[in-house]
Backbone bond lengths (Angstrom), bond angles and torsions (degrees), N, CA, C in turn:
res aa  C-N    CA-C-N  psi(-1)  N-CA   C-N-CA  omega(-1)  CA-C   N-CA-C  phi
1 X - - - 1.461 - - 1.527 108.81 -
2 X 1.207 109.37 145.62 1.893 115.52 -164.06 1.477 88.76 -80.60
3 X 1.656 104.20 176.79 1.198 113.37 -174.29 1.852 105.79 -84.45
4 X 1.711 113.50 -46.33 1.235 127.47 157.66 1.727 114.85 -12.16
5 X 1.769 92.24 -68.02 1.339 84.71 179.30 1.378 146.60 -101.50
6 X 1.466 99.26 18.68 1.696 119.44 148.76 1.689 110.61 -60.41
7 X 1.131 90.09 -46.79 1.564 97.62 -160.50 1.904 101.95 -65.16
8 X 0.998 114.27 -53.30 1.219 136.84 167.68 1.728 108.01 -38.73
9 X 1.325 122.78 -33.95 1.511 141.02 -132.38 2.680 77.41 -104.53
10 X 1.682 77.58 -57.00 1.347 89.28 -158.85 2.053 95.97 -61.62
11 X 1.375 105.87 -38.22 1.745 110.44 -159.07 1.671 95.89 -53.51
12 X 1.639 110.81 -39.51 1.453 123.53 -163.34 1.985 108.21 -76.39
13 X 1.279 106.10 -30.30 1.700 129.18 168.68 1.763 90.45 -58.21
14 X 1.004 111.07 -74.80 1.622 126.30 -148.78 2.094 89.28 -44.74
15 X 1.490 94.29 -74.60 1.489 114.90 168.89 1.828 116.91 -15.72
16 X 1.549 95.91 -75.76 1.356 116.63 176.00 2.145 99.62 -37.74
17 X 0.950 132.38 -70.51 1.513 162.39 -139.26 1.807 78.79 -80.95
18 X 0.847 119.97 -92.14 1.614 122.26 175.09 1.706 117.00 -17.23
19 X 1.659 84.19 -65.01 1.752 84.95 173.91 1.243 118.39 -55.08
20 X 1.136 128.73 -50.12 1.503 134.63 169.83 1.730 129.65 -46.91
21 X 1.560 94.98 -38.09 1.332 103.72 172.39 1.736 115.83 -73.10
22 X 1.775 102.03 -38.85 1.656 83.42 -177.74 1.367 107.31 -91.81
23 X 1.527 127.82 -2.83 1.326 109.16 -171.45 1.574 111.97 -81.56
24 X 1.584 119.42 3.90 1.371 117.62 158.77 1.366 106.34 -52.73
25 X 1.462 126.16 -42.82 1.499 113.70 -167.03 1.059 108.28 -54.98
26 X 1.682 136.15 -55.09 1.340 144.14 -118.08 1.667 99.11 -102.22
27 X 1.425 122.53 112.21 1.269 122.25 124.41 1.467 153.69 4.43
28 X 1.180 125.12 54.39 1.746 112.14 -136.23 1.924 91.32 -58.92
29 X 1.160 84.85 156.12 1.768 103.34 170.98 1.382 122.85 56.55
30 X 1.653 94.83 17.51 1.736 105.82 164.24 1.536 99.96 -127.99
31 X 1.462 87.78 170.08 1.749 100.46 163.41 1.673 104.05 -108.03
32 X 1.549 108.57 131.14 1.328 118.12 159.50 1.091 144.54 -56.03
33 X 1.365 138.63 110.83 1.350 135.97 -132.61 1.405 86.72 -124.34
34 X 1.485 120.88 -43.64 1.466 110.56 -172.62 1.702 105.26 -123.47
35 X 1.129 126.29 112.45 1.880 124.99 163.67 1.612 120.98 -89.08
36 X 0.934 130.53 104.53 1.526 120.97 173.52 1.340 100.09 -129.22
37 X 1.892 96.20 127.40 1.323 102.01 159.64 1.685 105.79 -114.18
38 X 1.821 108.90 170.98 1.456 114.14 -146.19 1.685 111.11 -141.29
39 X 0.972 143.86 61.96 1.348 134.47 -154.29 1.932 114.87 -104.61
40 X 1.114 129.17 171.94 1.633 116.31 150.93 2.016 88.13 102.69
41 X 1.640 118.42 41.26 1.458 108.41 -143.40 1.554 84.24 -89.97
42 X 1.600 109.58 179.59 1.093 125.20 174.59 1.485 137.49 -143.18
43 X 0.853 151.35 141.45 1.469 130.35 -173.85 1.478 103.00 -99.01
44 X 1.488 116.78 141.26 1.424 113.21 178.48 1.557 101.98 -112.08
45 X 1.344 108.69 95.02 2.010 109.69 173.17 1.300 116.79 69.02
46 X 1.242 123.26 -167.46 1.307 111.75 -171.21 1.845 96.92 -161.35
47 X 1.287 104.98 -150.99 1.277 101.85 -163.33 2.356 110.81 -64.25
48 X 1.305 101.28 143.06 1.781 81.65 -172.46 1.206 82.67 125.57
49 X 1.361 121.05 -106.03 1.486 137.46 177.36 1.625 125.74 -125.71
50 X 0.870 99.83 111.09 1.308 129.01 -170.89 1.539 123.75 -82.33
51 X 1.122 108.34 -6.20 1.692 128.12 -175.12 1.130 107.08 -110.42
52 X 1.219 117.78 -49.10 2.009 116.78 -177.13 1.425 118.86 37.86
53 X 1.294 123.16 64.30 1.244 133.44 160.09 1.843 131.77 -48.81
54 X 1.436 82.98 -18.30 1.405 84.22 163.62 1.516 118.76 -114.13
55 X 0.931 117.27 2.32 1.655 117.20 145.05 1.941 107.82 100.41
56 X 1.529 92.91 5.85 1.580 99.78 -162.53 1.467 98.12 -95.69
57 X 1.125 123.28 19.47 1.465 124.07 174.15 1.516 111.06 -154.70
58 X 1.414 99.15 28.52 1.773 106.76 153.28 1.454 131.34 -101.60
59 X 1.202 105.62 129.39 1.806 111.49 -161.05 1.545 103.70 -111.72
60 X 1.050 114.76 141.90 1.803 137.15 159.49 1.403 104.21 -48.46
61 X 1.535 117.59 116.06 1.949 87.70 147.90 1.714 102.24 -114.55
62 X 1.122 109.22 -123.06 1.496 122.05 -165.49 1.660 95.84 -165.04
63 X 1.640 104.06 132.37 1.620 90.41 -155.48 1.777 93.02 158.96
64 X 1.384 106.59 140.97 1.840 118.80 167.40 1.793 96.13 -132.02
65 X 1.367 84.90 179.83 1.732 102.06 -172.58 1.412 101.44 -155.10
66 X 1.228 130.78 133.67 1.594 147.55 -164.23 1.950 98.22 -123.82
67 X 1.243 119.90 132.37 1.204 127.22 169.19 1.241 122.34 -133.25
68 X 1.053 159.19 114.22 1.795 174.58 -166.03 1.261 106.40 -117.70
69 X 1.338 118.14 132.62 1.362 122.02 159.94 1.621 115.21 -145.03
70 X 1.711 121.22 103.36 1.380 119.68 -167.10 1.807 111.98 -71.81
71 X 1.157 93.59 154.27 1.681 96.08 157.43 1.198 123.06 -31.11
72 X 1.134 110.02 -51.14 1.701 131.08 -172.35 1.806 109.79 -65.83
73 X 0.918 119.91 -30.84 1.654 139.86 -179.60 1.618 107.96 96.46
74 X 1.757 119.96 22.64 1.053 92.70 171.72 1.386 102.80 -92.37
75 X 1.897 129.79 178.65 1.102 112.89 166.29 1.829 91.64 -154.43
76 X 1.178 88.95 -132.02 2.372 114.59 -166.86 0.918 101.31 164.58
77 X 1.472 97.76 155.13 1.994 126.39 -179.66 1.825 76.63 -145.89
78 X 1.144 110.51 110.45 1.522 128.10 144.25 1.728 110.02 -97.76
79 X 1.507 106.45 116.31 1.339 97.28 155.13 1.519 110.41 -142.87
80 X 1.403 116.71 -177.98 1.228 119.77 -175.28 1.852 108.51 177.44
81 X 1.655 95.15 108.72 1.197 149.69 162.99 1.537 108.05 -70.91
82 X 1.956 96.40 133.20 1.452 104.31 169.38 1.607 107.69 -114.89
83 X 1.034 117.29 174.97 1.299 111.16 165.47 1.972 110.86 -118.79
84 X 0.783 104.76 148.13 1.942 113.98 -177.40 1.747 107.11 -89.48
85 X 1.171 123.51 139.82 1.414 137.10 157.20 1.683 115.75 -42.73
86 X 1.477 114.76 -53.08 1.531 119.25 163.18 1.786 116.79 -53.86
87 X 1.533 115.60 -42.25 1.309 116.28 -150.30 2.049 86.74 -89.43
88 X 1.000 109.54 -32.56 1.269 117.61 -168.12 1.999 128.85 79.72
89 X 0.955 140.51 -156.51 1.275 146.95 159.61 1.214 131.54 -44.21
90 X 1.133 129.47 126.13 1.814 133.20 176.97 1.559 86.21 -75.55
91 X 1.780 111.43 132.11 1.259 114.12 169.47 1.675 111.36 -120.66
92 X 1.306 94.15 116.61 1.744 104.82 -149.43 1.926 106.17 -74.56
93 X 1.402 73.88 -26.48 2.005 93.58 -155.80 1.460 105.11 -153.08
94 X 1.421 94.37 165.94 1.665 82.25 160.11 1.264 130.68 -72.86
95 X 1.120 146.10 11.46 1.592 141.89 178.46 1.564 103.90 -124.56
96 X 1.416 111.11 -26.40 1.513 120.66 -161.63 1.361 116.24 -76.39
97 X 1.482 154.06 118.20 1.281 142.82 124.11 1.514 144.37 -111.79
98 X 1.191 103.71 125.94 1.663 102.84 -149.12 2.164 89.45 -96.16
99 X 1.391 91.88 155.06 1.435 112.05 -169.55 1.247 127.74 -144.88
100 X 1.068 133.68 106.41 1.509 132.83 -147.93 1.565 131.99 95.51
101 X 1.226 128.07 -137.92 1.618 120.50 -175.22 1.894 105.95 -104.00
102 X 1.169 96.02 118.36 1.529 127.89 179.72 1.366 134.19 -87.91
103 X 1.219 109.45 86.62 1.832 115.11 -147.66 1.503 106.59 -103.01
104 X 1.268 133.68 111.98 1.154 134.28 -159.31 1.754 96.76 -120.24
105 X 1.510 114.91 134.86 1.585 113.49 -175.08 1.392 93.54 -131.81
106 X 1.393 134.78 157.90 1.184 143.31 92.10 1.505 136.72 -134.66
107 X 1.149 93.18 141.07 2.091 107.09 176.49 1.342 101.88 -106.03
108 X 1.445 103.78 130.88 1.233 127.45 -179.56 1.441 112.06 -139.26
109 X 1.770 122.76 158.02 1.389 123.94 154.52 1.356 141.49 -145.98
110 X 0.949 146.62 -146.82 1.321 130.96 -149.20 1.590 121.04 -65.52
111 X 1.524 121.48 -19.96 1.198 119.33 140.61 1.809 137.10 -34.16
112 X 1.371 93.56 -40.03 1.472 82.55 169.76 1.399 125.53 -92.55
113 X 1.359 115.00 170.27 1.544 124.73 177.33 1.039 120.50 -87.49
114 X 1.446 120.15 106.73 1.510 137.18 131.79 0.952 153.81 -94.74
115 X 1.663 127.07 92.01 1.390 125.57 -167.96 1.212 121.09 -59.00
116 X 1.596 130.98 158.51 1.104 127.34 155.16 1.789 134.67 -116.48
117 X 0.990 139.43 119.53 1.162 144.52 -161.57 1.447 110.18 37.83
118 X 1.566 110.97 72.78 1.288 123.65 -179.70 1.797 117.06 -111.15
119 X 1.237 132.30 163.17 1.311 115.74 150.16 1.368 121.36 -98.63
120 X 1.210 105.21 148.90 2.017 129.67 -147.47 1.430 107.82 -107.59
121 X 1.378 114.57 151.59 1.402 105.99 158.22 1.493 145.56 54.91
122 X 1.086 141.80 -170.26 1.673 120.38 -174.25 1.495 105.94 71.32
123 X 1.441 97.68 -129.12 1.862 124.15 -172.38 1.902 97.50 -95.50
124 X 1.457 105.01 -3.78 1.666 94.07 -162.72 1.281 107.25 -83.59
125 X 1.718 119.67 139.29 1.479 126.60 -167.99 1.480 98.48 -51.75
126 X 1.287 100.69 150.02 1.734 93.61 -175.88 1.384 127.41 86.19
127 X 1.035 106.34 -22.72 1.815 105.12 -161.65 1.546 91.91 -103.47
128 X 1.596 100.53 170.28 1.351 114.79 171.17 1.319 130.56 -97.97
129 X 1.716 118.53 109.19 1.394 120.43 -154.31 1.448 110.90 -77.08
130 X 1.094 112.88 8.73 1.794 120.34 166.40 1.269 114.28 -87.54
131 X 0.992 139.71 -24.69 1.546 146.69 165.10 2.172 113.33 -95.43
132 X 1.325 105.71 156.38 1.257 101.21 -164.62 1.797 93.60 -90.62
133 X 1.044 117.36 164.35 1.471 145.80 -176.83 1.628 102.13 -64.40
134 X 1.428 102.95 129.14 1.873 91.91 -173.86 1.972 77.22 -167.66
135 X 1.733 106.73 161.51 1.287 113.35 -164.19 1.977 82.20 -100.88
136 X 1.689 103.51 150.75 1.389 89.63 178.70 1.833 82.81 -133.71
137 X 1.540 106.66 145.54 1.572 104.93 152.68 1.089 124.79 -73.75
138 X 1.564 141.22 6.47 0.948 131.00 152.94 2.231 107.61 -167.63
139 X 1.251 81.76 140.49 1.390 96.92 -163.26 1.641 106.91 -129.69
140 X 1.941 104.71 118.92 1.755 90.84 174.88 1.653 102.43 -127.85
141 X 1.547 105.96 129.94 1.624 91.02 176.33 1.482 106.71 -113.63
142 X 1.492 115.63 143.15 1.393 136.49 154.58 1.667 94.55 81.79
143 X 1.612 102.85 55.83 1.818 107.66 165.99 1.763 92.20 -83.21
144 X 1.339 93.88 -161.59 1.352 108.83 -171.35 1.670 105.40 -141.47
145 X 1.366 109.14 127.07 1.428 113.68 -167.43 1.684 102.82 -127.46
146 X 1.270 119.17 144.77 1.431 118.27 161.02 1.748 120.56 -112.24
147 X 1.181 113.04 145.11 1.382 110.59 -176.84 1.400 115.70 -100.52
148 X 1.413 103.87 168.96 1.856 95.24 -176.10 1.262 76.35 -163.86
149 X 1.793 102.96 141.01 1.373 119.44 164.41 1.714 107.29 -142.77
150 X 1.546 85.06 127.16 1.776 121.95 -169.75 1.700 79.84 50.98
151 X 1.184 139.12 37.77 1.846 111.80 135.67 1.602 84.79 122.47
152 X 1.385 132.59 -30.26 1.374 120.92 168.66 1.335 117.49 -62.28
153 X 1.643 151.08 154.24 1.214 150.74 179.61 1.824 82.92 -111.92
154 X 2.157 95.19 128.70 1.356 115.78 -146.18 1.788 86.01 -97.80
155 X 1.914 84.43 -61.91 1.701 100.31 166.56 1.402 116.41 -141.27
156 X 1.374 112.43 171.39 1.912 133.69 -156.40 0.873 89.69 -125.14
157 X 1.437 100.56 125.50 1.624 132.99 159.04 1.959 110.53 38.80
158 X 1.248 93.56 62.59 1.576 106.51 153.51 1.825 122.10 -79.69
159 X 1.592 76.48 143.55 1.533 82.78 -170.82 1.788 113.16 -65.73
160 X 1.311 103.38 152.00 1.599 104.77 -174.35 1.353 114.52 -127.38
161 X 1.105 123.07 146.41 1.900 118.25 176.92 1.359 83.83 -131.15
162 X 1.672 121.71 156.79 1.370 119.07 -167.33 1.540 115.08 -162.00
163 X 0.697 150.17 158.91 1.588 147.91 -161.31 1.196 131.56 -159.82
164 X 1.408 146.59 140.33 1.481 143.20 152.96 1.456 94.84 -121.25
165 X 1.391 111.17 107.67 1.209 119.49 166.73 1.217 129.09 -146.18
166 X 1.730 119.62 -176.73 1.485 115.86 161.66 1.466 121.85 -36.34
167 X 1.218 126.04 142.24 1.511 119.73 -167.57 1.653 94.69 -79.36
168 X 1.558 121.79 141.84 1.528 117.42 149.70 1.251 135.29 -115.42
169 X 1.384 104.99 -2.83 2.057 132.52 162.06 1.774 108.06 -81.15
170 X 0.921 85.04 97.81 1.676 98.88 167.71 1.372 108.23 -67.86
171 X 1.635 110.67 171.65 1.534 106.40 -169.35 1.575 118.07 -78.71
172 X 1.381 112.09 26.93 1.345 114.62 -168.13 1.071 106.75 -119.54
173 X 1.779 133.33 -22.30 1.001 161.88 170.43 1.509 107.83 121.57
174 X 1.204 139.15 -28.80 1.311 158.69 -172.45 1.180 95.73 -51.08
175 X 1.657 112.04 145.79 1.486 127.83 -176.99 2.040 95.58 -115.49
176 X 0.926 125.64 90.42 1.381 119.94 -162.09 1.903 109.04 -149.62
177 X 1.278 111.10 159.85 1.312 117.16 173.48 1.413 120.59 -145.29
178 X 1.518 106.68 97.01 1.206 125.41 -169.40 1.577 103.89 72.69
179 X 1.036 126.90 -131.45 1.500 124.29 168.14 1.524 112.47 -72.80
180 X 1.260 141.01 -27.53 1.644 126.83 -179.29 1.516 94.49 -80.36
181 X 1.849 96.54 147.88 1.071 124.04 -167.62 1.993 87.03 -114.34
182 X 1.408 88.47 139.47 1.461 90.27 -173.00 1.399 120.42 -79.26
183 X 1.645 135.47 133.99 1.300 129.41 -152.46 1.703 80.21 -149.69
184 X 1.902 115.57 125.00 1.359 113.79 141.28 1.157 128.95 -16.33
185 X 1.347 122.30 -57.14 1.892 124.86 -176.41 1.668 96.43 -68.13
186 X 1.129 126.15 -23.35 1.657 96.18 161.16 1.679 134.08 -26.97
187 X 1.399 104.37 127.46 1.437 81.60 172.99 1.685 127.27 -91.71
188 X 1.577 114.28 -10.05 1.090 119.56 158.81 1.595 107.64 -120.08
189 X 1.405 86.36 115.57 1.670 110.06 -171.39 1.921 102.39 -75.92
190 X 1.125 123.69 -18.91 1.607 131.11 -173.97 1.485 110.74 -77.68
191 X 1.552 101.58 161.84 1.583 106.37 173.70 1.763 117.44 88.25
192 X 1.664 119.77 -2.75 1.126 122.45 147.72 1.316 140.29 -67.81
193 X 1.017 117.51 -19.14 1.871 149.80 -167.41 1.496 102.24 -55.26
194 X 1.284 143.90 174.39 1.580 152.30 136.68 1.460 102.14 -122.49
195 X 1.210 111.56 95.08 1.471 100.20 159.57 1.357 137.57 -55.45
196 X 1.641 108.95 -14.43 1.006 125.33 -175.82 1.497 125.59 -74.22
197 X 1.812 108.73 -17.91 1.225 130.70 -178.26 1.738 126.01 -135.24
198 X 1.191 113.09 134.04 1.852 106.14 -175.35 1.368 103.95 -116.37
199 X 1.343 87.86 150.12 1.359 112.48 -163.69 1.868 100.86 -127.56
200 X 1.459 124.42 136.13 1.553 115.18 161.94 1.689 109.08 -115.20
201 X 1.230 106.47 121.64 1.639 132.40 179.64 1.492 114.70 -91.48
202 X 1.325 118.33 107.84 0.750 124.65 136.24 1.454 158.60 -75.29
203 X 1.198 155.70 94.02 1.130 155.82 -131.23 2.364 114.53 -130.76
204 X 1.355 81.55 54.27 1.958 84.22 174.12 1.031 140.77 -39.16
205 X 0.707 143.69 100.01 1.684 135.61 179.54 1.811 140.63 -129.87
206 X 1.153 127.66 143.44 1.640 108.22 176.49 1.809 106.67 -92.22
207 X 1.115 116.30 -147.23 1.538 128.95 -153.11 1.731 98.76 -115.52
208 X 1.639 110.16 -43.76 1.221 95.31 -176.93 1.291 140.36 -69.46
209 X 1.231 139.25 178.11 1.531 128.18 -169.23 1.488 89.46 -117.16
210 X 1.973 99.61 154.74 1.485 108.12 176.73 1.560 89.22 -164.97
211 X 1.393 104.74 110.62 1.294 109.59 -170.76 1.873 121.42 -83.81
212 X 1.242 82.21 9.23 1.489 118.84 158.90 1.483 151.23 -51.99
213 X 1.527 77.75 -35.10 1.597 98.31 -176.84 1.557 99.72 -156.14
214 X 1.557 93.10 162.19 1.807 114.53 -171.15 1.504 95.90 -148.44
215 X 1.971 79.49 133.86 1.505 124.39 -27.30 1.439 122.74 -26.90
216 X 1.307 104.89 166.34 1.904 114.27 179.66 1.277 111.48 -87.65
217 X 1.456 130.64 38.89 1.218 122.48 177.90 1.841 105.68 -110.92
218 X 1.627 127.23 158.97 1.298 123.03 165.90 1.315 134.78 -46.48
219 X 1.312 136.57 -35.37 1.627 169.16 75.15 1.069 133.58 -23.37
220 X 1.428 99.71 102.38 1.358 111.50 167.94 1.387 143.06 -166.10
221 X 1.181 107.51 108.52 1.782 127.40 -165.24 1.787 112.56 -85.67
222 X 1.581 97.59 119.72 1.842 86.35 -177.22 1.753 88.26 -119.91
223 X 1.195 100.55 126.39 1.893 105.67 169.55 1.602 105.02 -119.89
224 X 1.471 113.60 145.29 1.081 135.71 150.60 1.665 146.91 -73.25
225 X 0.644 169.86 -9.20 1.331 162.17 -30.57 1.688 88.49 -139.95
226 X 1.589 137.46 110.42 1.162 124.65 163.53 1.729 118.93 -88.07
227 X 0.854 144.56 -54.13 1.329 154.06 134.17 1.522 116.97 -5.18
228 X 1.330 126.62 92.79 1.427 134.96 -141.29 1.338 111.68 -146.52
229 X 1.661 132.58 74.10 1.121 107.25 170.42 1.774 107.60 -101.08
230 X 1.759 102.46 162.78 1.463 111.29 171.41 1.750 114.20 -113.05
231 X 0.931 95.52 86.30 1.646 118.62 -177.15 1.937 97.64 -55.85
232 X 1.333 120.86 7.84 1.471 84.45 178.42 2.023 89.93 152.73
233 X 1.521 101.20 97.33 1.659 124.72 -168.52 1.771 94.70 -119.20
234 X 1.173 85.47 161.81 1.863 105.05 162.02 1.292 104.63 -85.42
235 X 1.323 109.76 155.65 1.110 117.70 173.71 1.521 135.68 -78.43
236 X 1.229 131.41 102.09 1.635 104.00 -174.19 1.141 127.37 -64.78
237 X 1.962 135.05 178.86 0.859 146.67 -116.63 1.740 91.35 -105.22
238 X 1.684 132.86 -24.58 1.273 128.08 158.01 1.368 106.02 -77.50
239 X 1.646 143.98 19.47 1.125 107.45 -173.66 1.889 98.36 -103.40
């Protein structure tokens, strides 16, 4: 075989590999209005407490996240999380621990809710008063996600709250401002945020109650993703 057509062999490989990689974003039979990809993920705690505001029970995994959102309002959040031998098991629940590669899907459309460049969370209608108040470009609550671990589906259509926003996990894991450590019973939930940095939050969950754990639900997965690019927004109204 010539050298030409190695070379030729590899240009058409390279091509092939690309196409494949961005056509996760795309929507078939829409145009993409919103692309975010998400890497650098994290697990925040596990079953017990699930929020960890003080950052001493946030773990590294290994793991990206793909987001689409068409004109049309349909979209997806593909991601997929590993877990490490050092970091050990995602502990979902009390009985549950997942081990290995952690594939989280959902497709959704114009029925569901997605905000856009709104403020989140805190005291704000809508938001989640367990997390501190931060502005997000895009915000979806109560999609529907399925899980899969190493390729089995674990659980169906868990509830999801979801975010691209101001970051509020500092690099330590800690949710804090200056010395206060951020606590719901705050009465001003604001002023944790970095505008300077985005973060996408995930927040998993099922339906049942377990007054056990925080949140108080039976299931429940909180991921981080700090590492955030947006490959491709609408334009706003100065642009």
């Amino acid at each position: 075989m010539s050298y030409r057509i190695l070379i030729l062999i590899g240009v058409v490989a390279a091509l092939v590999g690309l196409f494949f990689m961005h056509s996760s974003l795309l929507v078939p039979g829409s145009d993409v209005v919103w692309a975010v990809r998400a890497e650098a993920p994290e697990v925040i705690g596990g079953y017990g407490d699930n929020l960890c505001y003080d950052g001493k029970c946030v773990r590294s995994l290994d793991g990206s996240l793909l987001l689409s959102i068409a004109a049309d309002g349909r979209g997806s959040i593909d991601l997929s999380v590993s877990t490490t031998d050092a970091g050990g098991p995602l502990h979902t629940s009390s009985t549950d621990e997942l081990a290995g590669t952690i594939r989280i899907v959902s497709r959704f459309d114009d029925s569901t809710q997605v905000n856009e460049r709104v403020e989140i969370n805190g005291d704000i209608a809508g938001g989640d008063p367990s997390l501190p108040q931060t502005h997000a470009l895009l915000a979806g609550g109560k999609t529907t996600f399925d899980l899969y671990v190493n390729g089995v589906m674990l659980y169906e259509a868990l509830r999801g709250e979801w975010s691209v926003a101001n970051a509020v996990r500092r690099s330590d894991g800690t949710i804090r401002q200056s010395g206060l450590l951020y606590s719901p019973l705050l009465r001003d939930k604001s002023g944790f945020s970095d505008p300077k940095r985005t973060e996408f939050t995930l927040l998993l969950h099922d339906d049942a109650p377990d007054a056990e754990n925080k949140p108080a639900y039976s299931v429940v997965l909180h991921l981080v993703f700090s590492d955030v690019t947006i490959e491709k927004q609408p334009p706003t109204a100065d642009q």
